[in-house]
C-alpha positions as CSV (number, residue, x, y, z in Angstrom):
1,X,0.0,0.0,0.0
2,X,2.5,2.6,-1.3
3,X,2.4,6.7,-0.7
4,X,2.9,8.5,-3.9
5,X,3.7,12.0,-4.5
6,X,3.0,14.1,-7.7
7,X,2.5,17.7,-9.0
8,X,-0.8,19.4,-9.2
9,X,-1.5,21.7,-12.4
10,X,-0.5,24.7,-10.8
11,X,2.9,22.7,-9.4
12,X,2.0,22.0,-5.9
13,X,3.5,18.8,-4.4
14,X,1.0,16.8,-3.1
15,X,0.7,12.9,-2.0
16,X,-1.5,9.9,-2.8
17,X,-2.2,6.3,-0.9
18,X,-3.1,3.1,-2.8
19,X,-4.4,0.6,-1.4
20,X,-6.9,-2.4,-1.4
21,X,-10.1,-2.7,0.0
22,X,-11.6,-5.9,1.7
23,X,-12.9,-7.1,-2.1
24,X,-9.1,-6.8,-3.2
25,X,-10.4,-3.7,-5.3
26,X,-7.8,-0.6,-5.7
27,X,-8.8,2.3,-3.9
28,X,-6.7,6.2,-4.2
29,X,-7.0,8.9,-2.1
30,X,-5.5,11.6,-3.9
31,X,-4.8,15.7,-2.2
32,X,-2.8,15.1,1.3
33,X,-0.5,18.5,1.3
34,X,1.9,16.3,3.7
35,X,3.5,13.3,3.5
36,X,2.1,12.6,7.2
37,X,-1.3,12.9,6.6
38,X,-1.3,10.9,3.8
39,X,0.8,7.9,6.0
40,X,-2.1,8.6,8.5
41,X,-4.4,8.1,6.2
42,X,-3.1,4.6,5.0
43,X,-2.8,3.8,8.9
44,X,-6.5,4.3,9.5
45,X,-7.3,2.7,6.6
46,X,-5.6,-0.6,7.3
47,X,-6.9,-0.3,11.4
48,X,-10.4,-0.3,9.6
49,X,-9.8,-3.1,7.5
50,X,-8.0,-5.2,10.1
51,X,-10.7,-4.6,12.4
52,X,-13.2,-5.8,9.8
53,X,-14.6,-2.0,10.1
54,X,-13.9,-0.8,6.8
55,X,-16.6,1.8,4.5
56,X,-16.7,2.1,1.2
57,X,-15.9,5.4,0.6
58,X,-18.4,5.6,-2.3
59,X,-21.3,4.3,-0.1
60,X,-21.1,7.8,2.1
61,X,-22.3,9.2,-1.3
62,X,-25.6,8.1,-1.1
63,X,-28.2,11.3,-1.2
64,X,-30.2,11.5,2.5
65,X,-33.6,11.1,0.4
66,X,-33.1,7.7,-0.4
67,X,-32.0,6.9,2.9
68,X,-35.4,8.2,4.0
69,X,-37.5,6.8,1.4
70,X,-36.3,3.4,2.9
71,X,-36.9,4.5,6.6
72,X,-40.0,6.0,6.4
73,X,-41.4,2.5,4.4
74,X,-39.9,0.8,7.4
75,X,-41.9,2.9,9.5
76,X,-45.0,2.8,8.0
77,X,-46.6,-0.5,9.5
78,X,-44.8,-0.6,12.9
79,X,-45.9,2.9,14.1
80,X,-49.4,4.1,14.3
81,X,-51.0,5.9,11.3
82,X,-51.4,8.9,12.9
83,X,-47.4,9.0,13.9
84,X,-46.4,7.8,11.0
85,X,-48.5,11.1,8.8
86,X,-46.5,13.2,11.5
87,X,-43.3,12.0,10.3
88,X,-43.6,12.0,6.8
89,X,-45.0,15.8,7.3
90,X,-41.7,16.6,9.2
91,X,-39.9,14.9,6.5
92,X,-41.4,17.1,3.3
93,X,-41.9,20.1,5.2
94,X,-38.9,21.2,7.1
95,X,-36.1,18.3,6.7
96,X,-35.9,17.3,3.0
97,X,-35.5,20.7,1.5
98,X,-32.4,20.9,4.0
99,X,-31.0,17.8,3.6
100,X,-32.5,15.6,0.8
101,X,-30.0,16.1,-1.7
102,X,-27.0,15.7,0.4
103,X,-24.4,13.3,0.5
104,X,-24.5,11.4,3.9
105,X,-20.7,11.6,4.5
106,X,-20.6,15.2,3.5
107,X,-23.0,16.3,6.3
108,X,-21.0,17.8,9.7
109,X,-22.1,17.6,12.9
110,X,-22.0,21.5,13.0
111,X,-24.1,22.2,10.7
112,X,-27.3,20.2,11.7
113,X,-26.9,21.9,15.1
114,X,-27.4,25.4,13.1
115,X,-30.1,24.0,11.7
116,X,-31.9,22.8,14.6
117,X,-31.4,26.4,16.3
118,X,-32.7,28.3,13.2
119,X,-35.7,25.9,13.0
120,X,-36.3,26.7,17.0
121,X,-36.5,30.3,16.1
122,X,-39.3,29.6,14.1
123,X,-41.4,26.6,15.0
124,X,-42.4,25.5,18.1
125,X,-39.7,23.1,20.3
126,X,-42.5,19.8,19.4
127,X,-41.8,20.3,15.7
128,X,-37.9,21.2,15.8
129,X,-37.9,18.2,18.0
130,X,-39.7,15.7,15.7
131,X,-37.8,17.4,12.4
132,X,-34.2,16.7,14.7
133,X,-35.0,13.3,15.4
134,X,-36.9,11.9,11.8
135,X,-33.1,13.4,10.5
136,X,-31.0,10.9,12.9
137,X,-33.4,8.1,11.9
138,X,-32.5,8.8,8.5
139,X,-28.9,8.9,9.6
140,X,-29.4,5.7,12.0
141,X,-30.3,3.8,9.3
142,X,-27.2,4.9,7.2
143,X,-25.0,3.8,9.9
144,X,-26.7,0.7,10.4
145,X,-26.1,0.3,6.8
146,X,-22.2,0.7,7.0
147,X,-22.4,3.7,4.5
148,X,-21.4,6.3,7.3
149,X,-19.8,5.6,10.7
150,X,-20.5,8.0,13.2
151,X,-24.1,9.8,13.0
152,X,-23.6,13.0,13.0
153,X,-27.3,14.2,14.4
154,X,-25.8,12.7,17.5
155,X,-25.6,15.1,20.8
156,X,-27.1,18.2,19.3
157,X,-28.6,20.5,21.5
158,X,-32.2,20.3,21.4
159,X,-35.4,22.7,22.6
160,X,-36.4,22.3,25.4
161,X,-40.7,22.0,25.5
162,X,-41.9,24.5,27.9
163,X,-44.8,23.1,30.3
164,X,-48.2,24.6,29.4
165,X,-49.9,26.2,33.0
166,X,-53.1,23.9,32.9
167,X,-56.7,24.6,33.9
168,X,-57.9,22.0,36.2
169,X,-61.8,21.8,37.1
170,X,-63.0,20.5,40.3
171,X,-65.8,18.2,40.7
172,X,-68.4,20.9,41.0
173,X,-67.4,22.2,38.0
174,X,-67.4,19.0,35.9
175,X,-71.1,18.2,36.9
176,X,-71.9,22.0,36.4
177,X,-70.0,21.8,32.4
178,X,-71.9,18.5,32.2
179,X,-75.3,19.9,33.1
180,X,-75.0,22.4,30.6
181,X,-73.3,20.3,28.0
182,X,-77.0,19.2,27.3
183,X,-77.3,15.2,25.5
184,X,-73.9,15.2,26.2
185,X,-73.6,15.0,29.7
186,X,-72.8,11.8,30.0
187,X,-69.9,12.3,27.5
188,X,-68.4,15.2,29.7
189,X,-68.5,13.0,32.9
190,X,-66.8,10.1,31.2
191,X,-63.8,12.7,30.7
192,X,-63.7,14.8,33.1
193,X,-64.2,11.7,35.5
194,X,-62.6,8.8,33.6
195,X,-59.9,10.3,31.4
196,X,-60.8,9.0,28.0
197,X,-58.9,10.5,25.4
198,X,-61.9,11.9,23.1
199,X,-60.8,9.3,20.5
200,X,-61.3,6.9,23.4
201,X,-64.9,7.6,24.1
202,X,-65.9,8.4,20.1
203,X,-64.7,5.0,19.6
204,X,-66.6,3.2,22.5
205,X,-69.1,0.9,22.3
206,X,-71.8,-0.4,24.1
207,X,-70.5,-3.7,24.4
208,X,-67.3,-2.2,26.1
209,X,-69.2,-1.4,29.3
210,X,-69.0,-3.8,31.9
211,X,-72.1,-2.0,34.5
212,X,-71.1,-4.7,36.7
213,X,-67.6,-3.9,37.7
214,X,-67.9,-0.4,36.6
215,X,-65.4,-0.1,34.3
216,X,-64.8,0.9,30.2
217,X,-62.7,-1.5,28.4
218,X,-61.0,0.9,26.4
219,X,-59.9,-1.2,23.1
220,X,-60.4,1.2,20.1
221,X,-60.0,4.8,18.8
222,X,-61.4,7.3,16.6
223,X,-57.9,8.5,15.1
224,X,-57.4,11.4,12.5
225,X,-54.9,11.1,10.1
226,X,-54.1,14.2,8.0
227,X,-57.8,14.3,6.2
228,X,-59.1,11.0,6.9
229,X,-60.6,9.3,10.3
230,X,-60.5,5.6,11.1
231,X,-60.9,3.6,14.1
232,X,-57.4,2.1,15.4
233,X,-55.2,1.6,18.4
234,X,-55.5,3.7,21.3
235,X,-52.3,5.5,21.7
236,X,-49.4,4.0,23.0
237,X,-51.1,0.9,22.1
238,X,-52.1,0.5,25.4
239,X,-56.1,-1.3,26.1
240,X,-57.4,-0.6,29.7
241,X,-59.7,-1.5,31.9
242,X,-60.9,2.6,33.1
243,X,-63.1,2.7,36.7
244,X,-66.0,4.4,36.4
245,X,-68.1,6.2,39.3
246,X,-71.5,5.4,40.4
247,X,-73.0,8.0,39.4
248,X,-71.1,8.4,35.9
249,X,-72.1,5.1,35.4
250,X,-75.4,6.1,35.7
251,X,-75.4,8.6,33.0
252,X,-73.4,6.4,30.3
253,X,-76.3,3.2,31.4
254,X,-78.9,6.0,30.4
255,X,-76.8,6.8,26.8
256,X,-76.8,2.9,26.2
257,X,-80.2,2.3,26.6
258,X,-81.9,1.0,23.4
259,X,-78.9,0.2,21.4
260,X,-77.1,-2.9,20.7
261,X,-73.3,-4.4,21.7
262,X,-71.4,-2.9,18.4
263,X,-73.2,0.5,18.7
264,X,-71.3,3.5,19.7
265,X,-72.0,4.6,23.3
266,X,-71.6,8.6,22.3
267,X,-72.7,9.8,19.0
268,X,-72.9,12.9,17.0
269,X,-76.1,14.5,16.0
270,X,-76.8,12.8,12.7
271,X,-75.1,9.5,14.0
272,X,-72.0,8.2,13.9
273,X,-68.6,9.2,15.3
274,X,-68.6,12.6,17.4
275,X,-66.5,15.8,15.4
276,X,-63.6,16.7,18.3
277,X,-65.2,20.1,19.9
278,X,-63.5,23.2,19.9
279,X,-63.4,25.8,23.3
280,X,-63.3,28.2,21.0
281,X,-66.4,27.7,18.1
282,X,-69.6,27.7,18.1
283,X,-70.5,24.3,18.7
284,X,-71.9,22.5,21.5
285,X,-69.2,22.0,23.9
286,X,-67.9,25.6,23.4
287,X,-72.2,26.9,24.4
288,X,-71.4,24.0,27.3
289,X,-68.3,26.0,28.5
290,X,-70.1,29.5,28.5
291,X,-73.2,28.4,30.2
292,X,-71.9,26.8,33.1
293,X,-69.2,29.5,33.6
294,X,-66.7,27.4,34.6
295,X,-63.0,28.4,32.9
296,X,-62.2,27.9,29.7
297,X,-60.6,24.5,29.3
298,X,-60.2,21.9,25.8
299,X,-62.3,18.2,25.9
300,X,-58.7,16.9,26.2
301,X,-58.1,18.9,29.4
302,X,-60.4,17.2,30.9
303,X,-58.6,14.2,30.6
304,X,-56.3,16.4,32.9
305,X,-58.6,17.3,35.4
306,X,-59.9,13.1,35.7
307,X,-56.1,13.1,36.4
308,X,-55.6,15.8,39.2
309,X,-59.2,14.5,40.9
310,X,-58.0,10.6,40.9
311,X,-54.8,12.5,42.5
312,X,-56.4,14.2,45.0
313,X,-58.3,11.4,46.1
314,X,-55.8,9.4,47.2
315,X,-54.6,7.4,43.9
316,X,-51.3,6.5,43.2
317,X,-48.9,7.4,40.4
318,X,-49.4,3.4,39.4
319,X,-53.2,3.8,39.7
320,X,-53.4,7.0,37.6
321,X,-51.3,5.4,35.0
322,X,-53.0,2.4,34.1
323,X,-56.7,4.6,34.1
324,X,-55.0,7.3,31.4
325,X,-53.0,4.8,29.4
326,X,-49.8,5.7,30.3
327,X,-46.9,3.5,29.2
328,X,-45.4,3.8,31.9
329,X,-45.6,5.3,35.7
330,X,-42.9,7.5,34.4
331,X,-45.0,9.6,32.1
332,X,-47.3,10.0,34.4
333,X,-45.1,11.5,36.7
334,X,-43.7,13.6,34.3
335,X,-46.9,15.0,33.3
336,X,-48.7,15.9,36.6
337,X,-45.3,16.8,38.5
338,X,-47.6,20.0,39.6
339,X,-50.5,17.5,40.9
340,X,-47.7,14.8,42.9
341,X,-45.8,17.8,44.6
342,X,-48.8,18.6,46.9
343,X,-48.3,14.6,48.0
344,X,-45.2,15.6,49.9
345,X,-46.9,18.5,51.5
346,X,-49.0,15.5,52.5
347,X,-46.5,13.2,53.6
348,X,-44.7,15.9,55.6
349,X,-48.2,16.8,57.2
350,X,-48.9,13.0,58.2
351,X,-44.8,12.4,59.7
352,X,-45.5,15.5,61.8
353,X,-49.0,14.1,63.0
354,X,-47.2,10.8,63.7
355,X,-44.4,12.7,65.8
356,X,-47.0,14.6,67.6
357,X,-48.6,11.2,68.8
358,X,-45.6,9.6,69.9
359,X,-44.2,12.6,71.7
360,X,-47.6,12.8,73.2
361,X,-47.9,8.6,74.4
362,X,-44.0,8.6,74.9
363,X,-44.1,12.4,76.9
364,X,-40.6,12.5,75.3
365,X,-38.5,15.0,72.8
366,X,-37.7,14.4,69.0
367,X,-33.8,14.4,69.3
């Protein structure tokens, strides 16, 4: 594997390494300024080869989009419909214009941390987040393939999603939404009360109510994918058993009453699947909302309020994850930090009660 030096056009000395790949094909890399660097070069080469780690120089050549054309068909029947639309939205709007055309081994680690902090400037962290990491998929893949070695999406610094304040109702104020929500009281209790996703309860059926343990087998959901809605998987994948209270049991017997096992428990006007509700419209759940008085709030954060009342009556982070669907008790953590903190205020309260009671029985001092 000999080092050669020649003379560029303009005179320049420069050096070039031969050598063979693991197929016994010649390779040249021509341009070192130095003999060094070009005896480097040959080192690193024959390290990679040794070590049975060698890339074909010509596979880093490869353009991004056909990298992703072959992850995003992988993706398309092991994610859910709805995340897999997501994706290939990131991909068309805001990653292939940046990086389709680009060779995979030409792409720096610099640069696609300046492109994730221009995108943060303008979209929202959720989107720069998803666009950052349907690019190291892409990139994953290619090192998976043996066309790259490094990924070079690795480690970028990413924004950070700032927690929305929520609006949580109490009890009152879920019967009082409810009562004015009309035919669709039942439907409001089941949230605010339960914690169905609204996919959750469009998709419910009359044969998914067990009255006599008072629970919802949750098993379907009405899911929106771009223009079209179809009845799939709730998310996370993850079927439930939901407790129900008495008296929102009540209400949902009532809504089944006259229909049969496949029909859907809640239904829009003309039949069918319910139309998601906006706070904001004209519709029903928005007149709901304004009647009762009770602050302004989306159907889906009633799911949160279902949360913070399970909370406050005494359920724990396991409890609360297996009625919302959580995949795991981590989540739910995560996403009602606000509601758990008041638990140690809880804890500390009961220790000091305990204290107090022992120093009383025992007449003693806490040392």
């Amino acid at each position: 594997m000999p080092i050669y030096s020649y003379n560029t056009k303009s005179g320049d000395k420069r050096y070039r390494v031969t050598y063979r790949d693991p197929d016994h094909s010649q390779r040249t890399k021509r341009g070192f300024r130095r003999r060094k660097d070009a005896q480097d070069y040959l080192a690193r080469m024959t390290t990679y080869i040794a070590d049975n780690d060698y890339i074909d120089p010509n596979a880093g050549k490869t353009l991004v989009c056909q990298f992703a054309d072959t992850w995003l068909k992988g993706k398309k029947n092991v994610v859910k419909p709805k995340y897999y639309a997501d994706l290939e939205c990131s991909w068309r709007v805001h990653v292939c214009n940046a990086w389709g055309n680009r060779e995979i081994a030409s792409i720096r680690h610099s640069e696609i941390q300046t492109w994730v902090s221009e995108l943060a400037k303008k979209r929202s962290a959720t989107i720069t987040i998803r666009a950052h990491g349907v690019l190291k998929g892409v990139l994953d893949l290619a090192v998976r393939d043996g066309s790259i070695r490094r990924n070079p999406a690795d480690g970028c610094q990413l924004p950070r999603k700032q927690r929305k304040e929520r609006t949580y109702l109490t009890p009152a104020q879920v019967i009082d939404l409810a009562h004015a929500a009309g035919t669709y009281q039942a439907l409001i209790l089941t949230l605010g009360f339960c914690g169905l996703r609204w996919g959750e309860a469009a998709a419910l059926r009359v044969k998914h109510v067990d009255t006599q343990n008072n629970r919802l087998r949750v098993r379907l959901s009405w899911v929106r994918s771009g223009k079209k809605h179809f009845e799939g998987a709730p998310k996370t994948w993850e079927v439930r058993d939901v407790p129900v209270p008495d008296q929102v049991m009540s209400a949902i017997k009532e809504q089944c009453e006259g229909k049969g096992p496949e029909d859907l428990v809640f239904t829009a006007p003309s039949g069918g699947h319910l139309r998601e509700q906006s706070a904001k419209n004209h519709g029903w759940y928005a007149r709901a909302l304004r009647d009762s008085g009770v602050p302004t709030l989306t159907c889906h954060d009633l799911r949160h309020t279902a949360a913070s009342i399970a909370i406050s009556s005494g359920a724990n982070v396991k409890a609360v994850q297996r009625m919302l669907g959580h995949k795991n008790a981590a989540m739910t953590l995560d996403t009602y930090a606000d509601l758990f903190d008041t638990d140690l205020d809880d804890v500390a309260t009961s220790i000091s009660s305990k204290i107090a009671a022992a120093k009383t029985s025992n007449s003693g001092n806490v040392r």
